[in-house]
MIKOLFI-924945 format. One record per residue (C-alpha): residue number from 1; residue in three letters; x, y, z. Coordinates in steps of 0.2 Angstrom, whole numbers. Example, Ala and Ser with C-alpha at 12.3 -4.5 7.8 and 13.67 -1.06 7.14 Angstrom:
2
NODE  pos  code      X      Y      Z
NODE    1   ALA     62    -22     39
NODE    2   SER     68     -5     36
This chain:
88
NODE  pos  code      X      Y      Z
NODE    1   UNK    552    544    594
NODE    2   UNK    552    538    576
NODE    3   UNK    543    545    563
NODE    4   UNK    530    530    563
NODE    5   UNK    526    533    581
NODE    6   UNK    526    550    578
NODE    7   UNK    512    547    565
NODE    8   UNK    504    535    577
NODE    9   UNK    503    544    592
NODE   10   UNK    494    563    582
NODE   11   UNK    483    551    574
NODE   12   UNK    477    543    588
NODE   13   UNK    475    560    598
NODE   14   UNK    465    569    586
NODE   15   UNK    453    555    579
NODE   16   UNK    453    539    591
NODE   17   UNK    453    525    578
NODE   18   UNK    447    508    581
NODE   19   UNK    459    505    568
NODE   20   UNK    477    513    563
NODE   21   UNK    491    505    553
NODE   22   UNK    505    517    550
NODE   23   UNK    516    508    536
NODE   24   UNK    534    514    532
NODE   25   UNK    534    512    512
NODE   26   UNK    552    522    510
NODE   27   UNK    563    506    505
NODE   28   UNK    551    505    491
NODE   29   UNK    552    522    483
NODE   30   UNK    574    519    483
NODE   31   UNK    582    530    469
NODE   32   UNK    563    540    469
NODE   33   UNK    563    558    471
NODE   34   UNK    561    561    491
NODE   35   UNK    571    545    497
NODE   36   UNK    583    545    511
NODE   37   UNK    592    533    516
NODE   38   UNK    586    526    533
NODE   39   UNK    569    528    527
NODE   40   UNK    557    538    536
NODE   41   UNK    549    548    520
NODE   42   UNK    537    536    513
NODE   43   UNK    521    532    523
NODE   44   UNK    505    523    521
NODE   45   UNK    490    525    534
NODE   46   UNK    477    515    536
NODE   47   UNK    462    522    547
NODE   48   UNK    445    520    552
NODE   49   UNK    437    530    566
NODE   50   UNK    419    540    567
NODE   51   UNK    427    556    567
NODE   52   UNK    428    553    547
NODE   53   UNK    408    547    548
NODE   54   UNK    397    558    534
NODE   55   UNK    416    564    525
NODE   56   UNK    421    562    508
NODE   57   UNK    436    557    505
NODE   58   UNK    444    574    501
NODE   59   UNK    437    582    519
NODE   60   UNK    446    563    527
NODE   61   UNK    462    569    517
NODE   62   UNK    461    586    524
NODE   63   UNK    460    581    540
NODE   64   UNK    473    570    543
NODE   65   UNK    486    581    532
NODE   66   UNK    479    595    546
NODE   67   UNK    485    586    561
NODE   68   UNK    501    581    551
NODE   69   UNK    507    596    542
NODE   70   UNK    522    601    552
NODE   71   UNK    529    583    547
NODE   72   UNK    523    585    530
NODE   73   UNK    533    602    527
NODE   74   UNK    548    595    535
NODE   75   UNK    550    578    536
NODE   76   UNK    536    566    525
NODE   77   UNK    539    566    507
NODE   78   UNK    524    553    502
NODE   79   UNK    507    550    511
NODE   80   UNK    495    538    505
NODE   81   UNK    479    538    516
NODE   82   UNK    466    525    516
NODE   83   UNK    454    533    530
NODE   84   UNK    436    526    532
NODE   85   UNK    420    531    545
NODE   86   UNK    414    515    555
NODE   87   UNK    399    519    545
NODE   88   UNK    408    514    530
């Protein structure tokens, strides 16, 4: 499994989104720190799901970064989140 399906598939367990778009950013961070080639390092998530109802955005960021934290010491160099509640 890739690491956008990866990604996919925690988020999807732990918060059951109505919406998820896991985007793969790497080509665009090339000769950044934290690029390797073949991608796989840069990531943009796009979620909204109840379970982030009544958060801020810092307790949304902690969440997701909870559920991904073995990729984010290992594997993810970049995450850039933009997570709502459906009561957004």
């Amino acid at each position: 499994m890739n690491m956008t399906d990866t990604i996919r598939s925690k988020l999807t367990a732990a918060f059951s989104p109505v919406d998820l778009n896991v985007i793969d950013e790497s080509e665009q961070h090339r000769g950044h720190g934290g690029y390797r080639e073949g991608g796989e390092s840069h990531f943009r998530v796009e979620m909204k799901a109840a379970a982030f109802n009544g958060k801020s955005r810092v307790e949304r960021q902690r969440m997701v970064n909870h559920v991904l934290a073995d990729e984010l010491k290992e594997q993810i160099h970049a995450l850039s989140l933009a997570i709502t509640g459906l009561d957004a």
